[in-house]
C-alpha atoms as a printed R data frame, in Angstrom:
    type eleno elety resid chain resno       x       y       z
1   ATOM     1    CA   UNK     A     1 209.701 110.389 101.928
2   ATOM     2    CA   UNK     A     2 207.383 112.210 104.205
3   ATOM     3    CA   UNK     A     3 208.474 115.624 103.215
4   ATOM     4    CA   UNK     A     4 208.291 115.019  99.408
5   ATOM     5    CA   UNK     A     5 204.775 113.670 100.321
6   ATOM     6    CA   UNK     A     6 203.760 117.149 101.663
7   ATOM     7    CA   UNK     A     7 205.535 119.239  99.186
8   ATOM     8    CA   UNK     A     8 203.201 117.179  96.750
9   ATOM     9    CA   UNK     A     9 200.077 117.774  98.526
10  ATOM    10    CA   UNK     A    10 200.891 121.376  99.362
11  ATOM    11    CA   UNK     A    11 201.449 121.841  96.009
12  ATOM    12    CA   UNK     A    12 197.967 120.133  94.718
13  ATOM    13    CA   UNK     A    13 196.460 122.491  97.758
14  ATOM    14    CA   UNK     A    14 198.034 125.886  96.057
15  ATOM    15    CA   UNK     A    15 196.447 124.645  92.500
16  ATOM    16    CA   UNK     A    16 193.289 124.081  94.208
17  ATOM    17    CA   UNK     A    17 193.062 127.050  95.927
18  ATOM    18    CA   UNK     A    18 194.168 129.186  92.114
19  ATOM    19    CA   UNK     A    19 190.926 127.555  90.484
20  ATOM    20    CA   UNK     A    20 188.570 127.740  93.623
21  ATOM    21    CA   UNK     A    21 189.616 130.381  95.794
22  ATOM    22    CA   UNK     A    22 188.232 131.136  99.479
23  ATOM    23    CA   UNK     A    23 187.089 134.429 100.441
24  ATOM    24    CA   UNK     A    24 189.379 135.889 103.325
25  ATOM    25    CA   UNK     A    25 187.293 136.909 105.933
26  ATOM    26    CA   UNK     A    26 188.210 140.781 107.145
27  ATOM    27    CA   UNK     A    27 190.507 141.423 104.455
28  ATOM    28    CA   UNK     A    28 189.535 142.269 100.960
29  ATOM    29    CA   UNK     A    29 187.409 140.440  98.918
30  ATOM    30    CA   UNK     A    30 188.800 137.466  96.524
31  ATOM    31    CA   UNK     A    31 188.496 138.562  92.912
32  ATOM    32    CA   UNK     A    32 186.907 135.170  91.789
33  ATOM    33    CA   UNK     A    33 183.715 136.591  92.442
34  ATOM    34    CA   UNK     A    34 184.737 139.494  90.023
35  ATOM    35    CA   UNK     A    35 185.895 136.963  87.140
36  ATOM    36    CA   UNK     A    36 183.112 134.985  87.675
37  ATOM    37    CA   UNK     A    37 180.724 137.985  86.571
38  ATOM    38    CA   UNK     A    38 182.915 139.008  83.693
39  ATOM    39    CA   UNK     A    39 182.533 135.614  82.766
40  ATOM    40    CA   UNK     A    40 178.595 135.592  82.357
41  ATOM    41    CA   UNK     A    41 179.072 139.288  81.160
42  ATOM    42    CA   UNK     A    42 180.639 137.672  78.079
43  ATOM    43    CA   UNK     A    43 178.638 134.477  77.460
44  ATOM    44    CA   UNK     A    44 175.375 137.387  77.101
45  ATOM    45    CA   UNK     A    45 177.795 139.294  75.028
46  ATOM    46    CA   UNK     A    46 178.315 136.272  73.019
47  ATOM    47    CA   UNK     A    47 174.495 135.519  72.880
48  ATOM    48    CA   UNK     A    48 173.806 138.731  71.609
49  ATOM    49    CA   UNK     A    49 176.141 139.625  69.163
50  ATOM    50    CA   UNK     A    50 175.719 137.583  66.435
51  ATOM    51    CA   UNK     A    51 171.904 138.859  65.691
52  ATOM    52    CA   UNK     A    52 172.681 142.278  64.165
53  ATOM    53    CA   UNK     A    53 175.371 140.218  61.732
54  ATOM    54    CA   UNK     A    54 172.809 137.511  60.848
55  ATOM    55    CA   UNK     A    55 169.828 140.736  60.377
56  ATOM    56    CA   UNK     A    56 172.391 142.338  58.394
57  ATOM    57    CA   UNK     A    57 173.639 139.688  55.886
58  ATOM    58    CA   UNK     A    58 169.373 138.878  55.854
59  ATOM    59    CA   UNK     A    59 168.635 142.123  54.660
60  ATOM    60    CA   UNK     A    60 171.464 142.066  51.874
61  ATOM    61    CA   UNK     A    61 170.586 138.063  50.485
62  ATOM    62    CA   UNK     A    62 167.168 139.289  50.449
63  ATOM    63    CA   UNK     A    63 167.944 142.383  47.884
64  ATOM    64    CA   UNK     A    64 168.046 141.635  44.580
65  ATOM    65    CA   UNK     A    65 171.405 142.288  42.756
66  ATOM    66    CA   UNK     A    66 171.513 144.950  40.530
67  ATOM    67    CA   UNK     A    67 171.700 144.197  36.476
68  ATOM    68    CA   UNK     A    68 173.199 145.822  33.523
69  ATOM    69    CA   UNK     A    69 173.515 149.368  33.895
70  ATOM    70    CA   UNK     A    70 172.014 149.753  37.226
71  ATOM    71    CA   UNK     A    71 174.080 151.227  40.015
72  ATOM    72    CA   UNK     A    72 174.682 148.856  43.101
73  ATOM    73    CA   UNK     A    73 175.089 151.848  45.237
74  ATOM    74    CA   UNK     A    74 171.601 152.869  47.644
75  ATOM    75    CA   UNK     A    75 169.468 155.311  46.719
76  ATOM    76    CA   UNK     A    76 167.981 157.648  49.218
77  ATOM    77    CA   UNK     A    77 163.851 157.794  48.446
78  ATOM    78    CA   UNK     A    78 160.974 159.757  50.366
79  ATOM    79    CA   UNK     A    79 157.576 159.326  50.322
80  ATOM    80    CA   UNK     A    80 157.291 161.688  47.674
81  ATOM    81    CA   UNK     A    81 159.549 159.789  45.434
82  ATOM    82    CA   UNK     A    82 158.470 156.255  46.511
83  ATOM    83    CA   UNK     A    83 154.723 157.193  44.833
84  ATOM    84    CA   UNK     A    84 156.510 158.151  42.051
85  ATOM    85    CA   UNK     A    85 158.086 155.502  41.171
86  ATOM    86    CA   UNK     A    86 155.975 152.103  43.470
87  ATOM    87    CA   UNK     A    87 158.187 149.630  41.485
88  ATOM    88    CA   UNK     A    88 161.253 151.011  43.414
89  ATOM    89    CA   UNK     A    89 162.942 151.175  40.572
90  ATOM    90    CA   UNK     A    90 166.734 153.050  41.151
91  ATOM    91    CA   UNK     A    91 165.517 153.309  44.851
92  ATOM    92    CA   UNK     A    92 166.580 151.141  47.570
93  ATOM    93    CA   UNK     A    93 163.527 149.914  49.490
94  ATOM    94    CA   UNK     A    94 164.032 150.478  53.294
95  ATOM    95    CA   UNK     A    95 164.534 146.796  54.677
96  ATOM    96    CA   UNK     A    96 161.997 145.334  57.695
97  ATOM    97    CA   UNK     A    97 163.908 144.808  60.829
98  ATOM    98    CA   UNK     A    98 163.771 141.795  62.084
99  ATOM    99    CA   UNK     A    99 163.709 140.744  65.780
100 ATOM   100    CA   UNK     A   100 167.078 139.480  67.496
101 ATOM   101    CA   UNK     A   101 168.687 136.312  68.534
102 ATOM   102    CA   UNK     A   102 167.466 136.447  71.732
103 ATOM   103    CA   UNK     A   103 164.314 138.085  71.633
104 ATOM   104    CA   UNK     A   104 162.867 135.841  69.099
105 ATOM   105    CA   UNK     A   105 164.035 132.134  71.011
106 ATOM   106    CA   UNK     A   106 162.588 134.133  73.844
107 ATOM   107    CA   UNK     A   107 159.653 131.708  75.440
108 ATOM   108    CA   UNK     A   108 158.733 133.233  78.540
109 ATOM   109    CA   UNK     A   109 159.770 135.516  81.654
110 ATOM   110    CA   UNK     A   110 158.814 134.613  85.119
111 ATOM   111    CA   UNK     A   111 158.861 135.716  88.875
112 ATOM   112    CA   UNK     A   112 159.469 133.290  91.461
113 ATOM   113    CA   UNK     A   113 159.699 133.057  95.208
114 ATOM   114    CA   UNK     A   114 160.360 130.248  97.826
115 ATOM   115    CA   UNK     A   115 157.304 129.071  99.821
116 ATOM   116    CA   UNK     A   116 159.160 125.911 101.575
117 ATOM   117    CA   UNK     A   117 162.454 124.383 102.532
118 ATOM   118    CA   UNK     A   118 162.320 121.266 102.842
119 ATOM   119    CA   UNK     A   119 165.279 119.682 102.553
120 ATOM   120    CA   UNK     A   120 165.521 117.023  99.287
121 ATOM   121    CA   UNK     A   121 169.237 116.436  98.572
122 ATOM   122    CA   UNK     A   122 172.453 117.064 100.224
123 ATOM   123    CA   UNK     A   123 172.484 117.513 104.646
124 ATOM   124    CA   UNK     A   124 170.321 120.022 106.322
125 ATOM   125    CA   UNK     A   125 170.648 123.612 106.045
126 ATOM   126    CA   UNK     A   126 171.465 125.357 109.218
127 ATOM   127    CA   UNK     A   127 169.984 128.443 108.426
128 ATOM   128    CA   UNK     A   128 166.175 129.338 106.956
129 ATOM   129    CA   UNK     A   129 166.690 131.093 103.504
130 ATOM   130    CA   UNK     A   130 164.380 132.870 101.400
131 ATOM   131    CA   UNK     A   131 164.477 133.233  97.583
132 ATOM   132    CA   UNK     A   132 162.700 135.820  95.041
133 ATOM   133    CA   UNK     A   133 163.941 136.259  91.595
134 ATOM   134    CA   UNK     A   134 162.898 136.828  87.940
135 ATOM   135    CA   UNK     A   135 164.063 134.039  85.303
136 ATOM   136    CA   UNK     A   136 163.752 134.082  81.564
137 ATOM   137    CA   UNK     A   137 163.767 130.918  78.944
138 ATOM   138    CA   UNK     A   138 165.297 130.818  75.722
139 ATOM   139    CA   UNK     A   139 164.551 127.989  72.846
140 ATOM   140    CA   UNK     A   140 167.872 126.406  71.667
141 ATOM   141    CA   UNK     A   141 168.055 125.053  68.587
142 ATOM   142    CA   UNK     A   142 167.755 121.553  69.109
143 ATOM   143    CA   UNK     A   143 164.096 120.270  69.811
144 ATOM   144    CA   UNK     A   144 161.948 117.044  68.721
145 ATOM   145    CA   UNK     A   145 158.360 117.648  68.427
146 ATOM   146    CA   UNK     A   146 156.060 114.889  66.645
147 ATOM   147    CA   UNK     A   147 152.952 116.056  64.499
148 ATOM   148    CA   UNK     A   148 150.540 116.282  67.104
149 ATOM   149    CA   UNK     A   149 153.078 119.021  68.850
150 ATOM   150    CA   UNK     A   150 154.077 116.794  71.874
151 ATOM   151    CA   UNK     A   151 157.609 116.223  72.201
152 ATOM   152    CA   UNK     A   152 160.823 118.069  73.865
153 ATOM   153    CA   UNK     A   153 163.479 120.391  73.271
154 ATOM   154    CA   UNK     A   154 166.735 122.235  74.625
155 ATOM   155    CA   UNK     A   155 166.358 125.287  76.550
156 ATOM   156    CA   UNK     A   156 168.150 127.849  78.534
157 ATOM   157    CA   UNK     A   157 167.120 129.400  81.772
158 ATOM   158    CA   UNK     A   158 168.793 132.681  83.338
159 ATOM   159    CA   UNK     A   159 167.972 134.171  86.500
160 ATOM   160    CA   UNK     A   160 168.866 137.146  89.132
161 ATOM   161    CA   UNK     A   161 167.161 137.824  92.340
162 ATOM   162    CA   UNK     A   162 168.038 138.227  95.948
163 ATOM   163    CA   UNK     A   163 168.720 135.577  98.096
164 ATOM   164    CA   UNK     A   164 168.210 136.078 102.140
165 ATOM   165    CA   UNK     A   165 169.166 134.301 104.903
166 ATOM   166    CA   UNK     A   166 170.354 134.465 108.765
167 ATOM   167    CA   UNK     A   167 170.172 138.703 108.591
168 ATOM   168    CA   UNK     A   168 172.281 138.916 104.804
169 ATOM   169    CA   UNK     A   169 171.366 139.829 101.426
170 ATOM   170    CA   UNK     A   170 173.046 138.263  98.195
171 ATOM   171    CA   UNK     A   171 172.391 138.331  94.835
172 ATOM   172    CA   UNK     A   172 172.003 135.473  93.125
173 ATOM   173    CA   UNK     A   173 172.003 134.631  89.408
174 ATOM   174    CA   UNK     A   174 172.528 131.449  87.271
175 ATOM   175    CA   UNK     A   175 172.724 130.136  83.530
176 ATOM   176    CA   UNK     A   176 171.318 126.555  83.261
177 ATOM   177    CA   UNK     A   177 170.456 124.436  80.177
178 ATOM   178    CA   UNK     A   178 167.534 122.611  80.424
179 ATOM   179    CA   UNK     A   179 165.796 119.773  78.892
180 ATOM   180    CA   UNK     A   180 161.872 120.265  78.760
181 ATOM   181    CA   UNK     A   181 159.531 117.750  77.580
182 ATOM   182    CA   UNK     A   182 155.575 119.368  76.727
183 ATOM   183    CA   UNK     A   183 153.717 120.862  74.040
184 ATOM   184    CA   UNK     A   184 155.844 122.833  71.264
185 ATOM   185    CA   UNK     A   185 153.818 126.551  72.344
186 ATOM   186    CA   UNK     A   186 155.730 125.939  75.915
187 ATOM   187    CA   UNK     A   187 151.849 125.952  77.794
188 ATOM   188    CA   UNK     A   188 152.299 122.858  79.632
189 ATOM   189    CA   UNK     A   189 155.873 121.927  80.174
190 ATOM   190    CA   UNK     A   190 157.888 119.357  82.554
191 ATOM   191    CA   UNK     A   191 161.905 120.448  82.509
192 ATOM   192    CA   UNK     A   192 165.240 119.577  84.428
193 ATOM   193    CA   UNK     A   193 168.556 120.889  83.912
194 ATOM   194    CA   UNK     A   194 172.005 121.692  85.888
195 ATOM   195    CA   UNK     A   195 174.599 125.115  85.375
196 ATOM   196    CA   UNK     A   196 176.384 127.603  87.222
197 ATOM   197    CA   UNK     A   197 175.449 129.627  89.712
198 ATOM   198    CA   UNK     A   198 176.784 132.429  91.277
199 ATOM   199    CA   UNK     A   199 176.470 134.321  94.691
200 ATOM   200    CA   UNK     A   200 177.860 137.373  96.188
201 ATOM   201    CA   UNK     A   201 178.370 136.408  99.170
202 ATOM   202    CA   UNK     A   202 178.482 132.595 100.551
203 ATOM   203    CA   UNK     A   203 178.368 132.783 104.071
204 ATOM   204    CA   UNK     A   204 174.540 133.463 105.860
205 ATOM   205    CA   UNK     A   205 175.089 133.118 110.469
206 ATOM   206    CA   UNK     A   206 176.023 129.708 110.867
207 ATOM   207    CA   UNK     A   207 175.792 128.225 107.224
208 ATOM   208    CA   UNK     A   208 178.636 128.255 104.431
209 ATOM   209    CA   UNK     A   209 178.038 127.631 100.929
210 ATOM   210    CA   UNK     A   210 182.050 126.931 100.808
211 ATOM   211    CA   UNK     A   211 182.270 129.580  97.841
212 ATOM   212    CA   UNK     A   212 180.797 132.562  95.466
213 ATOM   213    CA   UNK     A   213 180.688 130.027  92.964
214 ATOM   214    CA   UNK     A   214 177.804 126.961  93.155
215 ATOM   215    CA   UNK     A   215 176.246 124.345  90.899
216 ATOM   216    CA   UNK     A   216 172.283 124.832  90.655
217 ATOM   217    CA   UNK     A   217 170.111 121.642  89.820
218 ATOM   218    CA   UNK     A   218 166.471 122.459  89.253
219 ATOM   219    CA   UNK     A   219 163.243 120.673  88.054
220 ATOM   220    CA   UNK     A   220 160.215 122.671  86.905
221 ATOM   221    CA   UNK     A   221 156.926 122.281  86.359
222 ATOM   222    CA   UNK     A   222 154.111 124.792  84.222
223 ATOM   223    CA   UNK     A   223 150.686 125.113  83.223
224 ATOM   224    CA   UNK     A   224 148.795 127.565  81.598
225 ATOM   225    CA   UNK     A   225 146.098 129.503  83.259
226 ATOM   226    CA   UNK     A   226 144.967 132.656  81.266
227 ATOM   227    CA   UNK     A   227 146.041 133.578  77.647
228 ATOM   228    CA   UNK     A   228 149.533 133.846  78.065
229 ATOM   229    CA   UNK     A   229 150.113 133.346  81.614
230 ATOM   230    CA   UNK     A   230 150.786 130.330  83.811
231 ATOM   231    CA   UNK     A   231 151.412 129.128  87.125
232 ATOM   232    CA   UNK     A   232 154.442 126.126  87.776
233 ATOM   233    CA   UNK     A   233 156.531 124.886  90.747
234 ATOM   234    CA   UNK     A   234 160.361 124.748  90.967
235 ATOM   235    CA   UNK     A   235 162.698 123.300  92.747
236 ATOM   236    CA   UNK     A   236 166.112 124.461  93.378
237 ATOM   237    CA   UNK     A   237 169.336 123.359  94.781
238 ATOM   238    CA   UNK     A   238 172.717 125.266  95.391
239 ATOM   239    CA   UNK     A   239 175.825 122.882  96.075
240 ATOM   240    CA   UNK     A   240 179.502 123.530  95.404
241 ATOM   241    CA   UNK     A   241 179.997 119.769  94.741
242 ATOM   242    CA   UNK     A   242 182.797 119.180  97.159
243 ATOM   243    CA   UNK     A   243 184.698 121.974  95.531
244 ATOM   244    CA   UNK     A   244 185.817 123.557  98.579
245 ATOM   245    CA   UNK     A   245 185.955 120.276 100.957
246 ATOM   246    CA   UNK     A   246 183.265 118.628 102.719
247 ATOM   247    CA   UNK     A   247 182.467 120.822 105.798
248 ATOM   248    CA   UNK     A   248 179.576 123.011 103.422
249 ATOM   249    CA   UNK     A   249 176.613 122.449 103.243
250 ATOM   250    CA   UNK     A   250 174.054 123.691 100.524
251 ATOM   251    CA   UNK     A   251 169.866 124.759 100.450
252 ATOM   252    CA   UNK     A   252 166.867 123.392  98.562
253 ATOM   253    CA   UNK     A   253 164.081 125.904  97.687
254 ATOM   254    CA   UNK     A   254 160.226 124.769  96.861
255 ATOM   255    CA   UNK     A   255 159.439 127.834  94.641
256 ATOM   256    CA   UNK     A   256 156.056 129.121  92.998
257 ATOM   257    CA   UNK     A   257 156.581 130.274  89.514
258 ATOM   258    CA   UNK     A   258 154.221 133.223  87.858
259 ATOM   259    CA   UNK     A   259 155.388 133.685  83.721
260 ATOM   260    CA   UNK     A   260 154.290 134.891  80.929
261 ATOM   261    CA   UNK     A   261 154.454 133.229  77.326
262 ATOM   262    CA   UNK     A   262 155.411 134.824  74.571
């Protein structure tokens, strides 16, 4: 009985340790990390590809189609030939290119660096860390606004920036959707959300994050302060969530955020 009991749990230990790996310390470096960048790689891919497919089939619904006796094929015009003929008649008119997925859900960039931390959730960190990074925000499709332009709406949040602590340097980026309640332009906003995180190295002196992958929680808050810029405050928390036992501990950050609104 006792050895089928640890075959069982040495086998639920090898599954564990296939999905959330531990770096080997000395030897060479665990590929999760590797995967785990590949994996946001592709989710930006993904973002990104569809807008030159929806510009394209844009530009073609928005040409009319050609009637009787008219050629469907494009016609090459210059400027010459274009003043000859302003009605564009047999001439294809050159198309106005419109902006991308991305860069027109695009609500504002930031740059934002730690000036506390004070522990909020989770045990206390055993090291002093330090955070800068720059973040953007995307507008997701989903969003609630009443007439008077108060309401909320789904966003996105990426991020990259350096993350110090106890002598060592890792970068540290993230992908969280958020949920932000303000006005509709995005100049006073209140938002929470929870994603992955990622880190390139989870060990800082005395302190282990457990792994290169983490779960960031983070609240935000922004107000306007000249045309399109603003001033907010941010909190932050990395935490693997148990996933590589209970001996890690994570880090809160208190952060001052500087963005501008597009």
């Amino acid at each position: 009985m006792t050895n089928i009991f640890e075959r069982g749990t040495g086998k639920r230990k090898e599954q564990r340790e296939i999905l959330f790996p531990k770096a080997e310390h000395g030897g060479r470096k665990d590929p999760f990390c590797i995967r785990c960048l590949f994996f946001f790689a592709c989710a930006f891919l993904l973002m990104i590809g569809p807008s030159p497919a929806l510009s394209h089939a844009a530009e073609a619904s928005s040409q009319p189609e050609p009637g009787e006796g008219q050629s469907s094929q494009p016609v090459a015009v210059n400027p010459g030939m274009a003043a000859a003929d302003p009605n564009g008649q047999g001439a294809a008119v050159e198309s106005v290119k419109k902006p991308g997925v991305l860069r027109s859900n695009l609500l504002n960039i930031s740059i934002r660096g730690r000036f506390s931390g004070l522990d909020v959730l989770g045990g206390t960190a055993t090291e002093e860390f330090q955070e800068f990074d720059a973040a953007a925000q995307f507008r997701l499709p989903w969003g609630w606004y009443s007439r008077s332009g108060w309401g909320g709406e789904l966003r996105l949040m990426a991020s990259a920036g350096a993350l110090y602590g106890a002598g060592e340097t890792a970068l540290a980026v993230s992908l969280i959707p958020m949920l932000a309640f303000g006005s509709k332009d995005g100049r006073f906003s209140l938002d929470m959300g929870a994603g992955p995180a990622l880190l390139s190295r989870h060990r800082f002196g005395d302190q282990d994050y457990g792994g290169y992958f983490q779960f960031a929680l983070t609240a935000g808050l922004s107000v306007p302060v000249f045309r399109g810029f603003g001033v907010g405050y941010r909190f932050l928390h990395y935490s693997d969530a148990a996933l590589y036992g209970h001996h890690t501990t994570g880090a809160d950050f208190h952060m001052l955020e500087i963005h501008y609104r597009f």
